[in-house]
C-alpha positions as CSV (number, residue, x, y, z in Angstrom):
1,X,4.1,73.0,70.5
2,X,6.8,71.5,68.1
3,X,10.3,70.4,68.1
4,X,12.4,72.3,65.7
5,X,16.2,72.6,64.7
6,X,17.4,75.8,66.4
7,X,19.2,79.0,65.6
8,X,21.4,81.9,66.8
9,X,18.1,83.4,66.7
10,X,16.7,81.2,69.2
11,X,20.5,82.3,72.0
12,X,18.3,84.7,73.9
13,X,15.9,81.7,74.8
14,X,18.2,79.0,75.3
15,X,20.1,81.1,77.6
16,X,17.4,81.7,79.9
17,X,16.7,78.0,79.5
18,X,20.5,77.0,80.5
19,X,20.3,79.4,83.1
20,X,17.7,78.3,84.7
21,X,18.0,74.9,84.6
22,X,21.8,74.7,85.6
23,X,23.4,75.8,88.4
24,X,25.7,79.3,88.6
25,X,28.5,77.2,88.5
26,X,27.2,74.9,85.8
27,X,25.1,77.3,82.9
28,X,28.5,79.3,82.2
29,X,30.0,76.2,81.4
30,X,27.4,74.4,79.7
31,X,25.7,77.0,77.4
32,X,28.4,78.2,75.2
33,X,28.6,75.0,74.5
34,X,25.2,74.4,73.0
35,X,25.6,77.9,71.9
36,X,29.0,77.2,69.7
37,X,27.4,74.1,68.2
38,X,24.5,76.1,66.9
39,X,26.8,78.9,65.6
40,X,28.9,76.1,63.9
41,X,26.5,73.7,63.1
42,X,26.5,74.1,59.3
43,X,30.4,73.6,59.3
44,X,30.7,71.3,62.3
45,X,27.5,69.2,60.8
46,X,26.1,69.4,64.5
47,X,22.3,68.5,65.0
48,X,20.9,71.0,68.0
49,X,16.4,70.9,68.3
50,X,14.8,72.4,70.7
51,X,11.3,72.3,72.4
52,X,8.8,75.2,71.4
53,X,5.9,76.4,73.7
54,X,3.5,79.9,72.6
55,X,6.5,80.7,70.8
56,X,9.6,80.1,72.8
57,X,12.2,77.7,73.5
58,X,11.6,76.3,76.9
59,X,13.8,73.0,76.2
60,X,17.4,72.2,74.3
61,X,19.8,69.5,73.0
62,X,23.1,69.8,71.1
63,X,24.4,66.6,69.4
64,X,28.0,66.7,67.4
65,X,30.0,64.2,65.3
66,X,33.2,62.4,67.0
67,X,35.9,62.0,64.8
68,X,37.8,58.4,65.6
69,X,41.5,58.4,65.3
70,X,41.6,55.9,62.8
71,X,39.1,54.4,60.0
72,X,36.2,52.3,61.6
73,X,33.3,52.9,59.2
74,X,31.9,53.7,62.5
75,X,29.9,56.9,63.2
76,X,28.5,58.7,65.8
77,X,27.5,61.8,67.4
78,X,27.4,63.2,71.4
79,X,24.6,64.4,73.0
80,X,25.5,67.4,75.3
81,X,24.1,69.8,76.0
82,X,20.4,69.4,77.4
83,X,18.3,71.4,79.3
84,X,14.6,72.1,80.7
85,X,13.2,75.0,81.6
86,X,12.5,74.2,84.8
87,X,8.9,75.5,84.9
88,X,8.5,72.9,82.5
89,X,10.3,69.7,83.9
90,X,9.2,66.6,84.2
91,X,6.9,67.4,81.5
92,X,8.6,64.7,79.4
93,X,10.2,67.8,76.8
94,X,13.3,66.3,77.3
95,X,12.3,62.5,76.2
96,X,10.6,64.2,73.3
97,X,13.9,65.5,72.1
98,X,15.7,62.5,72.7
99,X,13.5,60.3,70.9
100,X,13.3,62.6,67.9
101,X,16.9,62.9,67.9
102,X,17.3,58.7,68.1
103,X,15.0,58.8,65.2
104,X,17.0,61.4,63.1
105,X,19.7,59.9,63.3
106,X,18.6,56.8,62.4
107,X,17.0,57.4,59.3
108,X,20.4,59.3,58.7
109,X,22.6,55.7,58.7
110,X,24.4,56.9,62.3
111,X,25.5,54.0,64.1
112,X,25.7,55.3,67.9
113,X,25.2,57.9,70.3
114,X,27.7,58.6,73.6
115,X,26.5,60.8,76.2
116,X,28.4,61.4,79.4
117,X,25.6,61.7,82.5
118,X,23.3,60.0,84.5
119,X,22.9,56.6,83.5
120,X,20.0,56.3,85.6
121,X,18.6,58.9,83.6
122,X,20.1,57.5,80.3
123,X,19.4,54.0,80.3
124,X,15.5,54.7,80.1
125,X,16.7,55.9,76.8
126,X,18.4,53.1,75.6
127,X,22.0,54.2,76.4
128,X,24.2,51.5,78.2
129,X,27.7,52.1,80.2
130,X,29.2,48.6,79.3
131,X,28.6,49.8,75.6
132,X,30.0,53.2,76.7
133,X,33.6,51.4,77.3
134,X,34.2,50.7,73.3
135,X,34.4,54.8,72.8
136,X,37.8,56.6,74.4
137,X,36.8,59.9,74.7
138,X,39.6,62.3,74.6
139,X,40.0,63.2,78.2
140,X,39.8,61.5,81.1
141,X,36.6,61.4,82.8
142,X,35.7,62.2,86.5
143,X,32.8,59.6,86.6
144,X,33.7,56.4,84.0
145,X,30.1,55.4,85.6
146,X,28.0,58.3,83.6
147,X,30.1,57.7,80.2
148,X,27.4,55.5,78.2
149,X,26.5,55.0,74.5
150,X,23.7,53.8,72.6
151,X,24.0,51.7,69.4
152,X,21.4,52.7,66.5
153,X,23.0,50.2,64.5
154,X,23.5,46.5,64.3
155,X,27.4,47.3,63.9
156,X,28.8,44.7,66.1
157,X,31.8,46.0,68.4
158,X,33.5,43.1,69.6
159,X,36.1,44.1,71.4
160,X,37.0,47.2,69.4
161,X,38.4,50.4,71.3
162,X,37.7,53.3,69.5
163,X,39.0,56.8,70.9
164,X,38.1,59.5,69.3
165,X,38.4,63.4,69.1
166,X,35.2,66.0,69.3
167,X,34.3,69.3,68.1
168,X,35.9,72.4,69.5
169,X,32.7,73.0,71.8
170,X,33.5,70.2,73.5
171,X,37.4,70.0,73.4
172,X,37.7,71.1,76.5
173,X,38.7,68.7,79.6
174,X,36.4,70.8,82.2
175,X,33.7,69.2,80.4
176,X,34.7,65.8,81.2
C-alpha cells in the first residue's frame, strides 16, 4: 500500500478505476481528463497520485495550476479528477490522497486549492464555498453551490475577484 505520483503506465488501471466508479455517462468525460494531465504533467506542471494496493491502482486524483488573468502573486491548483474503485470505497483511499496532496502542496509555497463538487464531501477537507466565490472560473457553472476552495496560505483575499484560465484538460465548459 502507498501513494505514488502516477504514469501513462499506470492508464490501464486508472481506466478501470474511472470506469468503475463513474457512471457511463460520466467516466468518458471524466478520465481523459485525468488521463491528459498525466500525459502533460511534466509540461502542464500538473500533480496526479494515486492509491496502490498488491500492485495496482485502485484510487486517483489529478490536480493542475490555474493561470489568473492578471498578476496576483497568487497560486493555486484544481483538484479534478478523483476516483475510487468502488470495491474499495469508503475505505478512506480518497482522504489519503487528499491529505497528501494538501501537504504537497504546502511544503511547495501553493496558496489554494478550488475544487468544483460536493461541498458536503469537501468541507470535511477543509474546502469552503464562501472562499470558493474569490476564484472566477472560466465558464459558468451549473451548481455555484459545489464551486469551493481551500486556502493553504495565510494570503488574505479581501475582496479580491480573481478569474482565471485552466489547462487544456479542463478547458472545456461540459466540465463545469
Amino acid at each position: 500500500m502507498m501513494i505514488r505520483k502516477l504514469s501513462v503506465n499506470d492508464l490501464d488501471a486508472i481506466q478501470e478505476v474511472f470506469y468503475n466508479s463513474f457512471s457511463s455517462e460520466e467516466a468518458p468525460i471524466t478520465y481523459p481528463v485525468i488521463k491528459s494531465l498525466i500525459e502533460e504533467s511534466a509540461s502542464d506542471n500538473n500533480y496526479c497520485i494515486g492509491y496502490e494496493l498488491d500492485g495496482k491502482i485502485v484510487s486517483a486524483v489529478g490536480f493542475s495550476p490555474v493561470f489568473f488573468k492578471t498578476d496576483t502573486g497568487i497560486s493555486a491548483y484544481i483538484l479534478a479528477p478523483l476516483a475510487t474503485h468502488q470495491s474499495h470505497q469508503k475505505e478512506g483511499l480518497a482522504t489519503k490522497l487528499i491529505e497528501s496532496a494538501q501537504a504537497h502542496f504546502h511544503a511547495n509555497n501553493i496558496d489554494a486549492l478550488l475544487v468544483y463538487g460536493d461541498p458536503k464531501y469537501y468541507g470535511k477537507y477543509g474546502f469552503d464555498a464562501e472562499l470558493g466565490k474569490h476564484f472566477i472560473p472560466p465558464y459558468p457553472l451549473e451548481y455555484d453551490f459545489g464551486w469551493q476552495a481551500l486556502m493553504l496560505s495565510d494570503t488574505d483575499l479581501n475582496e479580491i475577484k480573481l478569474p482565471f484560465t485552466c489547462v487544456d484538460a479542463l478547458s472545456d465548459a461540459v466540465l463545469w
